[in-house]
C-alpha positions, 0 to 999 in steps of 0.5 A: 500500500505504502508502495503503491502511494509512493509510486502515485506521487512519483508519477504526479511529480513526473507529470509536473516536471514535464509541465516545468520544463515546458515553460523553462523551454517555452518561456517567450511562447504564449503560455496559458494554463490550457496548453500547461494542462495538456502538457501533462494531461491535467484537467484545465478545469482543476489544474491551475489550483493543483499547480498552485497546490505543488509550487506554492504560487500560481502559475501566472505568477511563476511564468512571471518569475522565470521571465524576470530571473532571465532579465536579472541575470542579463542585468547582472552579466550582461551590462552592455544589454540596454535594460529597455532591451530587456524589459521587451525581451521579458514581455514587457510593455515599458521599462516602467511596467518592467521597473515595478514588477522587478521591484515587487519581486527583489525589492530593488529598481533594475538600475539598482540590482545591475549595480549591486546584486542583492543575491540573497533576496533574489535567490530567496524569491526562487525557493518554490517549494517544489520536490527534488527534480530527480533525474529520470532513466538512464542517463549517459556517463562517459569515462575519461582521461584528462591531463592536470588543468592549471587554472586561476581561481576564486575561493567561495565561502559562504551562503550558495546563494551569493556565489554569484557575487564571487562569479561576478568579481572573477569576470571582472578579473578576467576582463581587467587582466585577460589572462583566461579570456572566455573565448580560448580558455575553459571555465570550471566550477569545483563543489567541495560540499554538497549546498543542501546538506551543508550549513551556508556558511561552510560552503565551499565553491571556487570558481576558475578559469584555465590559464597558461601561467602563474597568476600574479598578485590582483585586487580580486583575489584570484589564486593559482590552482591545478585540477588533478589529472586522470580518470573521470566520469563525466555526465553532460547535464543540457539546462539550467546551471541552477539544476546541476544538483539532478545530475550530481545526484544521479551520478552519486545515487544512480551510476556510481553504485552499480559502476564498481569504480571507486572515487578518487580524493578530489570533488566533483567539479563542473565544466561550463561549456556554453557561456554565450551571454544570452544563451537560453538556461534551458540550453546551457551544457555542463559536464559534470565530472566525477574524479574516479579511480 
């Protein structure tokens, strides 16, 4: 019996996912609650409350935070983006319509967040709560050899959602030395602790960028490192940075049991294969790359 209501609830949740990564796909689409519903086949006359009931806000509103997410972080990292540009991207009539809604939601202008980011509230905004989007059937790993990678790092400690701070201070980095340019370098993230289980402020993040040489002393604190050498199993996660966790955890609860390989003293770490600023979230591609033995 018990079995039988887990089983029930895991389908509910595939059918809302499904519903979820509609809209991540879809987001400058006309989304009504009609086509939602068809999606995952949910009765158009129930499924805006059930929507409500599993996310915690109507979907209106969560259509309207997906859209303002996409702008904020083009206001955040992309600066040259005029915010007029962004606000009509976002479905907005007027920078001033725009302006409100942004303001509403964070609790700053737009001009405001691009000069100064509050991370903590904004990520606070995205805390739906909505069950882990575990990863589905098998998915596919490849095994690997790589060479040590030299790279230039940032040290993150702290809350994860502030990493985006720690992000926006290593471009700034790269643009005043251009030492590890986006375009001819590879970007790396290392995770030295898992950010659900662990307390805010132990997170351990250091973001980096491949480098020929030494980095010299900066304002940034940017710091020399080497990503170790040999085997890995490596995971391409397609979609949002903010979902990494899906894979990470399918490669820890799915394939690593049954692999027989056994894990080497080195975290796992992501490799950032598509940093095009404008690049859809749903598009991003990620290896996730597990050091093995």
């Amino acid at each position: 019996m018990k079995h039988d209501r887990a089983s029930k609830q895991h389908t509910y949740a595939r059918r809302f996912n499904r519903v979820l990564d509609h809209i991540d796909k879809h987001l400058d689409e006309n989304l009504t609650v009609e086509s939602l519903g068809n999606v995952a086949n949910f009765s158009k006359f129930h499924f805006h409350r059930q929507f409500h009931e599993y996310c915690g806000v109507n979907i209106g509103r969560y259509i309207q935070l997906m859209k303002l997410k996409r702008a904020s972080n083009r206001l955040a990292f992309n600066p040259e983006d005029r915010i007029i540009d962004i606000a009509l991207d976002a479905g907005f009539e007027s920078p001033e319509s725009f302006a409100r809604a942004f303001k509403s939601a964070f609790g700053q202008t737009p001009s405001g967040f691009r000069k100064n980011p509050a991370w903590g509230s904004w990520s606070a905004r995205y805390q739906f709560p909505i069950p882990f989007r575990e990863r589905t059937g098998k998915m596919d790993v490849t095994i690997i050899q790589v060479e040590p990678t030299l790279v230039a790092a940032l040290e993150h400690f702290g809350a994860p959602a502030l990493v985006n701070d720690t992000a926006r201070r290593f471009i700034e980095w790269r643009k005043a030395t251009g030492l590890s340019p986006v375009a001819s370098s590879q970007t790396y993230g290392i995770v030295y602790n898992n950010p659900a289980t662990t307390p805010a402020e132990e997170f351990g993040f250091d973001i980096c960028g491949s480098v020929t040489e030494a980095v010299p002393d900066n304002p940034q604190g940017v710091t020399t490192k080497t990503i170790p050498g040999g085997r890995l199993a490596v995971l391409r996660h397609v979609g949002s940075h903010e979902r990494l966790g899906e894979s990470v955890y399918y490669l820890y609860s799915e394939w690593l049991p049954g692999s027989g390989a056994e894990l080497r003293d080195f975290p796992v770490y992501f490799h950032y294969l598509t940093l095009v600023p404008g690049t859809p979230e749903h598009e991003h591609q990620t290896d996730v790359c597990l050091p093995i033995k």
